[in-house]
N, C-alpha and C positions, 0 to 999 in steps of 0.2 A: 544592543542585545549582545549576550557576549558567543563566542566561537561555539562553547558547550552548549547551549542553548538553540542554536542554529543550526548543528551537527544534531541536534534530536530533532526540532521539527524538519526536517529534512528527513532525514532516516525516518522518521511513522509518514512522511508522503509517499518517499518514496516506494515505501514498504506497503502499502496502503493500494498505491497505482499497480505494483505487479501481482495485489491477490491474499498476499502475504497474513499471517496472524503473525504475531507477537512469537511465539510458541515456533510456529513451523519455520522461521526464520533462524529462530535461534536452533533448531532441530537441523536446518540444513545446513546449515551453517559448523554441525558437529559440536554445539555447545550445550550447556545447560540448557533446559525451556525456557526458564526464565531471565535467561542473559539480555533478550531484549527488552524483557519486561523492565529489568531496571535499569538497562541503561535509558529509555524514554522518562521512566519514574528518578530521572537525578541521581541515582544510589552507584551508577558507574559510568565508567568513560571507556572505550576502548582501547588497544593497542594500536598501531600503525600496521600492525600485522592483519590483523580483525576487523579495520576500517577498510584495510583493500580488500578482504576476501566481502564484506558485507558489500562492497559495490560490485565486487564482480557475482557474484549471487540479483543483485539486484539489476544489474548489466547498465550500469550508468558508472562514469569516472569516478574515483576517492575524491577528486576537488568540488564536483558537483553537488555534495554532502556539506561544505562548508562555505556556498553561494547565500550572502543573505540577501541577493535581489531574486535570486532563485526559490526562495526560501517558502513554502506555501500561504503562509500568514501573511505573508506582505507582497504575494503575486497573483495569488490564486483566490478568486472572487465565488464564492457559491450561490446561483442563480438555480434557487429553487423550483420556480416555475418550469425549468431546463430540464431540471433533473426529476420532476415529476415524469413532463411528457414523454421522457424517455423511456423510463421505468412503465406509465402506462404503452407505450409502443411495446414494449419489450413483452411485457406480459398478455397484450393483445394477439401479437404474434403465434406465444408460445400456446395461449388457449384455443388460440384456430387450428393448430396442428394438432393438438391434444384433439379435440373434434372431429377433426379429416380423418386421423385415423381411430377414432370409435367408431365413426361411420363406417368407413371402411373394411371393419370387421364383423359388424352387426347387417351390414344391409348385403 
């Protein structure tokens, strides 16, 4: 896998883990919207300049962008079963509160 390649799936993981769209990144970041859009889409590569400020927006190292054991395709295992139950916890949670307080207003 070469460097360019490794340095984008990195950057949409990482980007991905703090919240991040494509857009608001490139927004925080003071650039065009679609600056990340094409650097993920192959059509750019960054500066050295733009690589530090994307990590420190991101709050992880410039080197850890260009880890390919770090790399999410070759570390990161998606267990769906996982990630269902979470998402139903999450939403269990959030419906019982949404009901405590209808109750709580109504009775």
């Amino acid at each position: 896998m070469s460097i360019r390649e490794i340095f984008r799936q990195n950057l949409k993981y990482y980007r991905k883990m703090k919240g991040f769209t494509q857009e608001a990144l490139s927004e925080k970041l003071g650039l065009n919207p679609k600056y990340i859009t094409n650097i993920e889409a192959q059509s750019k590569f960054p500066s050295a300049e733009t690589i530090d400020s994307i990590a420190e927006v991101l709050g992880i190292q410039p080197s850890e962008l260009f880890i390919e054991q770090g790399c999410p395709v070759n570390t990161v295992k998606f267990d769906k079963t996982a990630f269902i139950e979470e998402l139903v916890s999450g939403i269990s949670l959030n419906i019982k509160d949404d009901i405590e307080k209808y109750l709580e207003k109504k009775l």
